[in-house]
C-alpha positions as CSV (number, residue, x, y, z in Angstrom):
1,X,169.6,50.8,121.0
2,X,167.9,53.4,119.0
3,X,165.1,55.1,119.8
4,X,162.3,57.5,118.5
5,X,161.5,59.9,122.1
6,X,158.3,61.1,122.3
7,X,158.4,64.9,123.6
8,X,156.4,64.2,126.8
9,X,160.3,62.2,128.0
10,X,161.8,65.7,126.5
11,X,159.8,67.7,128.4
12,X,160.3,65.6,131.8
13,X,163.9,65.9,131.6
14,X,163.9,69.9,131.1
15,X,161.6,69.4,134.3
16,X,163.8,67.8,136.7
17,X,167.2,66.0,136.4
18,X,166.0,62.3,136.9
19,X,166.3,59.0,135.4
20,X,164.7,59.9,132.6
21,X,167.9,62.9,132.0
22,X,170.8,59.7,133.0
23,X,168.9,57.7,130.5
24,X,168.9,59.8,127.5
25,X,172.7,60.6,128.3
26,X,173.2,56.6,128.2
27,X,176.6,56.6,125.6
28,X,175.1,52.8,123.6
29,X,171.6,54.6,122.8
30,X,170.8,56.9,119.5
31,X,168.0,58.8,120.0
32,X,165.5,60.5,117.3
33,X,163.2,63.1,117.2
34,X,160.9,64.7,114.8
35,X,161.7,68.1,114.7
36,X,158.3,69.3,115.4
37,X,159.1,68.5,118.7
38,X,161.0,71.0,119.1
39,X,158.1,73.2,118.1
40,X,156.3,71.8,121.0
41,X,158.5,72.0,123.3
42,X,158.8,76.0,122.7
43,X,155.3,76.1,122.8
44,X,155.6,74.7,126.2
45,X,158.6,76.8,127.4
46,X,157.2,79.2,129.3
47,X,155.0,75.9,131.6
48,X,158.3,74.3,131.9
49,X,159.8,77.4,133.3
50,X,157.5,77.6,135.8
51,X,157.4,73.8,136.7
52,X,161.1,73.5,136.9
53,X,162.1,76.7,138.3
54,X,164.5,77.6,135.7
55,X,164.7,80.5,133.7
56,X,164.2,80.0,129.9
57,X,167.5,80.8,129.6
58,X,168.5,77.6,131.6
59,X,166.1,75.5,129.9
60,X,168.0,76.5,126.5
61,X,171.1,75.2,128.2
62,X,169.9,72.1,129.1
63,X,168.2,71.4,125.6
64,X,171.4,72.6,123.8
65,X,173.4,69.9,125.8
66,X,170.6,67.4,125.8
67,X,170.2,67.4,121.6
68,X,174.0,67.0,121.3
69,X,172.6,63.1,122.2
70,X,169.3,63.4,119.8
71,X,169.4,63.4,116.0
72,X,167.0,65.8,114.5
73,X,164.7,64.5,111.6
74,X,163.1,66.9,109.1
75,X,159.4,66.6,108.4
76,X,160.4,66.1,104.4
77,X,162.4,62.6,106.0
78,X,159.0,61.3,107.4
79,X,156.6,63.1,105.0
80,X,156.6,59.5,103.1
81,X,154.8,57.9,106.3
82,X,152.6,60.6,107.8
83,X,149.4,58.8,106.2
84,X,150.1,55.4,107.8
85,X,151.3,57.0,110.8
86,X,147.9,58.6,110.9
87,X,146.1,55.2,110.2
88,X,147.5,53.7,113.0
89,X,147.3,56.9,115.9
90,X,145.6,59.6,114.4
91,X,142.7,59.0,115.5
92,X,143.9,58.4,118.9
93,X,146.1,61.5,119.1
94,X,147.3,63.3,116.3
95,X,149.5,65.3,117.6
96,X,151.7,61.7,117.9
97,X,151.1,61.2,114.5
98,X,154.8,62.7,113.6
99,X,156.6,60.2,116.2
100,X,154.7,57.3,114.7
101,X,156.2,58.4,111.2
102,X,159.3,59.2,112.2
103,X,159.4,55.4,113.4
104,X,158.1,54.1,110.3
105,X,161.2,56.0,108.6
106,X,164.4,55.3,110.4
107,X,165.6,51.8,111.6
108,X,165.0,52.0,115.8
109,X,163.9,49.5,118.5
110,X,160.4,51.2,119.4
111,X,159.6,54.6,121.0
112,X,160.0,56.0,124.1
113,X,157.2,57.3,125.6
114,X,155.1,57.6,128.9
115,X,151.9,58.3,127.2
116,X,149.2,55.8,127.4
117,X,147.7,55.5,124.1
118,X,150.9,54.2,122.7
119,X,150.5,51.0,124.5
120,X,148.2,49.2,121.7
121,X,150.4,50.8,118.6
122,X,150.5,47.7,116.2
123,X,154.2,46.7,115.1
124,X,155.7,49.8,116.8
125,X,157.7,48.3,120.1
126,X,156.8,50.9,123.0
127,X,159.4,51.8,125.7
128,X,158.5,53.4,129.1
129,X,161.2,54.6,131.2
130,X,161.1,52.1,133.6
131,X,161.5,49.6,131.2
132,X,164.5,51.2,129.6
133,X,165.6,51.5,133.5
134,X,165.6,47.8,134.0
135,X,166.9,47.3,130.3
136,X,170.1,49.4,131.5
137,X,170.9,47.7,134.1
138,X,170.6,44.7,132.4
139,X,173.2,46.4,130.4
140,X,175.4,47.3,133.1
């Protein structure tokens, strides 16, 4: 399965190893991500530090081991499909817009996110992790 993660499932497994961590280690799954999520995710490194109880040291570590499982996609990769991206969730939240494009630009099964407001995104399959959960298991 290949999937475009949304940061909010990056961010929850720098938080706390859960589900969510065994998950993205799952050997069958390709993930993707835009890299201005990893923009966000510094933004948000000092929060996480403080949530989690790691150093930002640790958190490093952890997102070091964790991308060895994610492919990285330049902005110039989705640039193509950041106005239909837009059309379909900018108006919602465009800070999603580059997840939307990113799925628009590589072949994948949907994205996996948490968030709400990707629930009604038209011919974009939406994963939570408690359907990727039962899909695993399925799997197993």
């Amino acid at each position: 399965m290949n999937l475009v993660i949304d940061t909010n499932v990056l961010i929850s497994v720098l938080l706390k190893d859960s589900v969510t961590r065994e998950i993205l280690l799952f050997p069958s799954f390709e993930f993707f991500l835009p890299e201005y999520a990893l923009e966000e995710v510094e933004a948000h490194k000092g929060l996480i530090s403080k949530r989690s109880g790691l150093d930002e040291e640790a958190i490093d570590v952890i997102l070091s081991l964790l991308l060895e499982n994610i492919t990285i996609i330049p902005a110039s990769e989705i640039k193509p499909n950041i106005a239909r991206a837009d059309k379909l969730i900018g108006h919602i939240d465009p800070f999603d817009v580059p997840f939307v494009a990113l799925a628009l630009s590589v072949e994948n099964d949907g994205i996996w996110s948490n968030d709400k407001h990707f629930e009604n995104l038209k011919g974009i399959k939406v994963w939570k992790t408690a359907d990727l959960f039962t899909f695993i298991g399925k799997e197993k």
